[in-house]
ROLUMKE-718014 format. One record per residue (C-alpha): x, y, z. Coordinates in pm, whole numbers, padded with zeros to 5 digits, always signed. Each point is the difference from the previous one (the first is absolute). Layout:
N
XYZ ...
//
This chain:
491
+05885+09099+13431 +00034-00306-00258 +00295-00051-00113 +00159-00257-00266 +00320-00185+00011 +00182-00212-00243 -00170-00173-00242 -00275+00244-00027 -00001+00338-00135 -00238+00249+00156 -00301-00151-00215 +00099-00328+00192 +00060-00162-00360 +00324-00231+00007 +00261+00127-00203 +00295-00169-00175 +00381+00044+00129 +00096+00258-00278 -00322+00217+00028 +00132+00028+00357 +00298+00154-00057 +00108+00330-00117 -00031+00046-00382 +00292+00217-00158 -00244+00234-00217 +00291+00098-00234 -00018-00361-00099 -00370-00109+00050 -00105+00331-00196 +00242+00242-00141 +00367-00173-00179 +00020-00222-00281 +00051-00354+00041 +00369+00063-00179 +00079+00271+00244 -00098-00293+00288 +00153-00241-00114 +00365+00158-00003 -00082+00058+00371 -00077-00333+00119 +00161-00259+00170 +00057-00256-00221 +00220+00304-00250 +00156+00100+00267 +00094-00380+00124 +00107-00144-00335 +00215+00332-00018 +00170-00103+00270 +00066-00336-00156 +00101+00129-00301 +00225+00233+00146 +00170-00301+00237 +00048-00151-00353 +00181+00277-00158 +00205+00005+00320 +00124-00346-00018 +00039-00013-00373 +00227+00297+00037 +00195-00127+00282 +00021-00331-00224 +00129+00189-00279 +00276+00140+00218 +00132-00330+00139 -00216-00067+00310 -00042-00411+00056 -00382+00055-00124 -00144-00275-00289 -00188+00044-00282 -00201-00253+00152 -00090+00178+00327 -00057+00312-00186 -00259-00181-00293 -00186-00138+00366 -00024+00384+00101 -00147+00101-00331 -00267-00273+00011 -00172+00125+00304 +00034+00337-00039 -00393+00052-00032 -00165-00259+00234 +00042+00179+00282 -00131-00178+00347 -00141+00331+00174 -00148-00210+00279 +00358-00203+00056 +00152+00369-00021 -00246+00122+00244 +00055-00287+00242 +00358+00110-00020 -00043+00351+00050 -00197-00083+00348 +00269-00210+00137 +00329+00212-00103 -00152+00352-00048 +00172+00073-00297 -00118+00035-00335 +00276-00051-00231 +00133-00295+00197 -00350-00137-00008 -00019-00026-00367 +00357-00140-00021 -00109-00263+00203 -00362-00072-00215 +00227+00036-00319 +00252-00271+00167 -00269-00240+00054 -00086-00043-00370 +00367+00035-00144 +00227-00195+00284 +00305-00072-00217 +00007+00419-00013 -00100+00041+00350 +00339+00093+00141 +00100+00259-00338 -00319+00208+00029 +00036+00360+00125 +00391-00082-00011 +00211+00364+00131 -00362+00164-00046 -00135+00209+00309 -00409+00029+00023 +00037+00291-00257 +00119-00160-00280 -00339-00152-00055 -00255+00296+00138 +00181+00268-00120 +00122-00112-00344 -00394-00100-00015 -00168+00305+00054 +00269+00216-00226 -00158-00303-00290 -00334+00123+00102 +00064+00341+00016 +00083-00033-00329 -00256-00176-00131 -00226+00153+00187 +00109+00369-00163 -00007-00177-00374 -00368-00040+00065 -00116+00336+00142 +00193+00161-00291 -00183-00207-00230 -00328+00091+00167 +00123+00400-00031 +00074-00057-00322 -00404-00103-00059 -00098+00254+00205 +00201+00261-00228 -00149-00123-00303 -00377-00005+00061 +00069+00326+00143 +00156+00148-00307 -00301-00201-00242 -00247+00199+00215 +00175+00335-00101 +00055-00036-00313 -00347-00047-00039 -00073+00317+00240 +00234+00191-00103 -00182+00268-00171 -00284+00009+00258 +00044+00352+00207 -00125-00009+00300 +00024+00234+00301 +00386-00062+00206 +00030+00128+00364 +00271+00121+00189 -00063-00005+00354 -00327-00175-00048 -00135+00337-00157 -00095+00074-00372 +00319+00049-00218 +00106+00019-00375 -00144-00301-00118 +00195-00324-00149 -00123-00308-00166 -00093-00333+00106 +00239-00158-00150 +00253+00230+00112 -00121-00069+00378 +00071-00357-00036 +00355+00060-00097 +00100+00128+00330 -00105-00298+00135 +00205-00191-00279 +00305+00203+00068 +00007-00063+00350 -00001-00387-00038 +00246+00011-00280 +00260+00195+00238 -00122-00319+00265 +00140-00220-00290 +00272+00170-00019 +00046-00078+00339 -00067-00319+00030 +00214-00116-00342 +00303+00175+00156 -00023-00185+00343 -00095-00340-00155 +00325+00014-00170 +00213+00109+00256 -00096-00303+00262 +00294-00242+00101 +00026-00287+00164 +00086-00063+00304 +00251-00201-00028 +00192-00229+00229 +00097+00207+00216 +00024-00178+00332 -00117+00059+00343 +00117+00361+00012 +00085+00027-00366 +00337-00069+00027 -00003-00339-00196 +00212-00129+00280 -00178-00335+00032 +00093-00048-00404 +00339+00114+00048 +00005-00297+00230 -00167-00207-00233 +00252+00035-00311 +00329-00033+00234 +00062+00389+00025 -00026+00020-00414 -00176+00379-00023 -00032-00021-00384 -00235-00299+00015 -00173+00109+00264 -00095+00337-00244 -00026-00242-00283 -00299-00190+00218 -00183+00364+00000 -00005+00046-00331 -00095-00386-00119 -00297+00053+00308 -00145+00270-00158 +00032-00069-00379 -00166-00343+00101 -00289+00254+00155 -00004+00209-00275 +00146+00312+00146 +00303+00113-00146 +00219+00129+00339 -00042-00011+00333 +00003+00330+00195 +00363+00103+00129 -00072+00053+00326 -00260-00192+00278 -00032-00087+00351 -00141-00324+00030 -00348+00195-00187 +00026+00191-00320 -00070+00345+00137 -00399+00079+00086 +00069+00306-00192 -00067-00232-00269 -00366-00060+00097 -00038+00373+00121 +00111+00104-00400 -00259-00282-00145 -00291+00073+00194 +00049+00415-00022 -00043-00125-00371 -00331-00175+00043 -00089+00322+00263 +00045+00179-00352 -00222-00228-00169 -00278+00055+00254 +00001+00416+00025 -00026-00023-00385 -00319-00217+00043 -00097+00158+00260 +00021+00357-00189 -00198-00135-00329 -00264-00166+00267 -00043+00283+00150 -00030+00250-00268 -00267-00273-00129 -00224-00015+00300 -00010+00447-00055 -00121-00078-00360 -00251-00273+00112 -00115+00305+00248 -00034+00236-00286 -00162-00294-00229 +00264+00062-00296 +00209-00335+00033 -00096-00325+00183 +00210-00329+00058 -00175-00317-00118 -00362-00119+00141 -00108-00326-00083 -00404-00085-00121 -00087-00197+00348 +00263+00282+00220 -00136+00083+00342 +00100+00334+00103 -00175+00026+00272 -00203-00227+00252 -00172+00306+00111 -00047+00230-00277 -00083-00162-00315 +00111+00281-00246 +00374+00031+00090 +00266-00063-00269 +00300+00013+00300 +00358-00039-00132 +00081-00305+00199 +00307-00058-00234 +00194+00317+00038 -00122-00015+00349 +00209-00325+00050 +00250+00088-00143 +00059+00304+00237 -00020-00250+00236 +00222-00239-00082 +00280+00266-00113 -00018+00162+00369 +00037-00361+00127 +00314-00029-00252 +00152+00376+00089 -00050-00096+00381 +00299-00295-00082 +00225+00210-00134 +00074+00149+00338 -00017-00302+00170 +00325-00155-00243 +00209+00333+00065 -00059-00047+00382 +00135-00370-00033 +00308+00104-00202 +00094+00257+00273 -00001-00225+00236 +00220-00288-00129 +00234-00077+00273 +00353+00018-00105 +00055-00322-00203 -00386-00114+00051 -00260-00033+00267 -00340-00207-00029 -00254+00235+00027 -00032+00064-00383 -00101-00361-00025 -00361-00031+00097 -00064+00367-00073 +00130-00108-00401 -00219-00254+00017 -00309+00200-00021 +00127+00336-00152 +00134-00138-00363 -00239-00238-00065 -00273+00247+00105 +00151+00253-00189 -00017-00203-00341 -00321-00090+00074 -00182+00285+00017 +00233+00173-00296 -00135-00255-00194 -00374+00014+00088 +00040+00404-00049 +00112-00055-00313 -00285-00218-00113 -00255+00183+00109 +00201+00340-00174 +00022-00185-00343 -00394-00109+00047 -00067+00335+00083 +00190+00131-00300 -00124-00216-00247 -00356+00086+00043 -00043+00340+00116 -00353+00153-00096 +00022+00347-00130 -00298+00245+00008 +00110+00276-00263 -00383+00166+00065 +00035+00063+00297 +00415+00129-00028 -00132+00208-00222 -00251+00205+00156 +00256-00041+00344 +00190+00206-00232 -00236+00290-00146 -00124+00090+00342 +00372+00114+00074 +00146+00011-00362 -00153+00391-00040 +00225+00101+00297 +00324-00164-00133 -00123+00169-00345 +00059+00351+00171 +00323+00064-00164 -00065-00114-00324 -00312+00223-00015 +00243+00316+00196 +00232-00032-00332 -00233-00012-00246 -00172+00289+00130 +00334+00186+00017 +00075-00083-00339 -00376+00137-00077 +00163+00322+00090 -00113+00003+00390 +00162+00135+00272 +00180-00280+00194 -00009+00129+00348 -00408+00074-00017 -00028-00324-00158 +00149-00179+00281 -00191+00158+00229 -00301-00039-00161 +00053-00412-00025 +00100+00051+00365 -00340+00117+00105 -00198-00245-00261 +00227-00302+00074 -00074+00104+00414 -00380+00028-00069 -00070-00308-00218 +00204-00210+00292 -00227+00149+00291 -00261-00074-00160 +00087-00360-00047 +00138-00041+00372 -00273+00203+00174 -00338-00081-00250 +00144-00346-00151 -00049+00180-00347 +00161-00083-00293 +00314+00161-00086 -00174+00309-00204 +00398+00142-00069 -00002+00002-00378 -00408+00179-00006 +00149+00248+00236 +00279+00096-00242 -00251+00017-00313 -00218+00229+00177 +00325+00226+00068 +00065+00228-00306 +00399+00016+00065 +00011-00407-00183 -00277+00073-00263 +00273-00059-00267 +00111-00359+00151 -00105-00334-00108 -00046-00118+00363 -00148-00351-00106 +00327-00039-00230 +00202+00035+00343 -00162-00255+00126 +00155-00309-00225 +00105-00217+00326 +00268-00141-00241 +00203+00324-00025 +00081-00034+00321 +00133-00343+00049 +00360+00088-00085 +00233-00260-00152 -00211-00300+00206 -00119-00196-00266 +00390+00018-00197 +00106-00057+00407 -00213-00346-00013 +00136-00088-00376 +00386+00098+00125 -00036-00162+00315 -00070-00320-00177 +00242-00017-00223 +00295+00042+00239 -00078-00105+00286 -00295-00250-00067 +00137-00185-00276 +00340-00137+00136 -00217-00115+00307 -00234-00167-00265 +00320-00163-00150 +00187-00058+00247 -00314-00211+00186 -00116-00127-00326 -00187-00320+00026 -00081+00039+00387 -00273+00307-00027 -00268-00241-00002 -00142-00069+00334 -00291-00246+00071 +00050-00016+00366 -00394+00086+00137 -00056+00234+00360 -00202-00112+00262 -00256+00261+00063 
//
């Protein structure tokens, strides 16, 4: 057996350092280069920095020996961030807090010894992630938001379409396109909901200390409580939160994360429920997602129009929904006043999480924005069953034609059982409505006039208008000026 080893990759071609190494695919294919970005090292790094700044300019502020001076040094630096210095750190002490106190040291030595000053490794990693937690839920509401309001443009323009609805996958009273799309709508507007409410309720951390006691500040201001609580609350207005939460460990509770990322678990069932319900109506060739002029669907087969779009996005939401339980294992597990194995395990789960949220909801708002709609071929899905569904329609006029209702019923019984055997067992044509002509007990009905598929649509169409207008609308206003959305999907 030949085998290849480093350089070579099994063609025996040499390949570069990066195309050896694992390639995150939520960033190589699937997130935006925003959603990236808040992710990366050098935000998280210079957050750090910025928040060792806000630490020392409070602690100034309250009477610690700290100079304007040593504190302008801090500010100048807080971008160019060494990550190989850091690194070289990290190997010797093992430690990556300390590490980057050290690489931040080397650049601003008259603030060497005030940096991280009554802070434990928390301050800085957990005050951090709340930021891009934050952030990071502005964003996806924002994309929700877009989502929402191609999805309400498409059914406003569909909303008087009828087309055949199912219940259990089997022919029922029919609906409208437009109406359809709504459900989808709804669902990511209660996601909003969701997301809004737990945006807004984020905290920071705080200073709370080593096991959230503040005892290391106590020490700091001489035993003075009141400026140790008056160091919280300058912190976190410097941070842009407005409080701190009460209570913490040396973490803010992993319930936290558990509550964010059952939000973005939201966000991915409601994609997952529109993608779905799209790749059935691809099946039955009534509504398609997007597919581009030059658009392989197939290496094989030539002729195939596959809905690689909502297929993704199924994907990526059960990727999403799989994190969900993996953050409310973590938070059960929190040792008393903290333990360390939520650390590398947070590493990859809210990142990951924000990630893929965001490349669902790209793909959803491409989807939504240029669905295909075959009304042809809705419509005759919907006269091969619409005859059956016009049963009692036809029953009542007949009564009213001065019929007997009881023989009547039994007399659709046996047509409306005939006409479907012969469709099931001799792939006929639904023959239901020459089957009741021929019978002399509905000579006096209009059967044709029974058959208006709009007279049986219900309040749809006023649903779609009503919809709009109060639920649509304060999304559209609330969002306005951050609807449009140029970001392009890999495909």
């Amino acid at each position: 057996m030949v085998r290849f080893t480093h350089p070579t990759n099994y063609f025996g071609i040499s390949m570069t350092n990066k195309r050896n190494q694992y390639e995150n695919p939520l960033i190589a294919r699937y997130a935006s280069p925003e959603m990236s970005e808040l992710w990366s090292p050098q935000r998280k790094f210079s957050t750090w920095r910025r928040l060792w700044i806000a630490l020392a300019e409070a602690e100034a502020e309250l009477g610690l020996p700290i100079t304007p001076e040593q504190i302008e040094q801090l500010k100048a630096h807080a971008d160019d961030i060494d990550f190989e210095a850091a690194a070289g750190y990290e190997r010797k002490l093992r430690h990556d807090v300390m590490a980057h106190v050290h690489a931040y040291g080397d650049v601003c030595p008259k603030s060497r010894g005030i940096i991280h000053l009554g802070a434990t490794s928390c301050f800085v990693t957990d005050n951090t992630d709340l930021l891009l937690l934050r952030e990071g839920l502005d964003m996806i509401a924002r994309r929700v938001a877009a989502v929402i309001d191609s999805l309400a443009a498409f059914a406003a323009e569909y909303r008087n379409l009828p087309c055949l609805a199912f219940t259990h996958f089997q022919p029922a009273q029919p609906t409208t396109v437009g109406k359809r799309a709504t459900l989808w709508a709804h669902d990511f507007s209660l996601d909003l909901a969701e997301i809004e409410h737990r945006a807004a309720s984020l905290r920071a951390l705080g200073n709370k200390g080593t096991t959230g006691t503040q005892a290391s500040f106590v020490e700091l201001f001489d035993g003075d409580h009141e400026k140790v609580r008056r160091l919280e609350e300058l912190i976190c207005r410097k941070i842009g939160f407005d409080s701190a939460y009460a209570v913490s460990g040396q973490t803010y509770s992993r319930k936290i994360d558990s509550q964010v990322l059952g939000v973005l678990s939201g966000v991915a069932q409601s994609a997952h429920k529109m993608a779905t319900d799209l790749r059935l109506l691809a099946h039955r060739k009534e509504v398609e997602e997007p597919f581009e002029k030059d658009q392989i669907g197939s290496s094989a087969m030539a002729y195939k129009r596959n809905p690689m779009r909502s297929e993704r996005i199924c994907s990526l939401a059960r990727f999403i929904s799989s994190l969900e339980s993996n953050a409310s294992a973590t938070a059960s597990v929190q040792w008393l006043e903290r333990t360390l194995d939520d650390s590398a395990n947070r590493r990859l789960t809210l990142p990951q999480a924000f990630l893929a949220a965001d490349s669902v909801l790209i793909l959803c708002r491409n989807v939504a924005s240029g669905l295909v709609v075959y009304p042809k071929v809705i419509a005759a899905q919907l006269d091969a069953e619409l005859p059956f569904m016009a049963t009692e329609n036809i029953l009542m006029a007949a009564v009213a034609a001065g019929g007997d209702r009881q023989d009547l019923h039994e007399r659709i019984r046996r047509h409306s059982q005939a006409a479907a055997a012969a469709v099931k067992q001799e792939g006929r044509p639904n023959d239901l409505l020459d089957r009741l002509a021929s019978d002399p007990a509905f000579a006096k009905v209009d059967l044709s006039a029974t058959l208006d598929a709009r007279k049986f649509v219900g309040r749809a169409p006023e649903q779609v208008d009503e919809f709009i207008a109060e639920v649509v609308e304060p999304i559209r206003n609330r969002y306005a000026g951050q609807l449009s959305d140029t970001t392009d999907i890999h495909v």
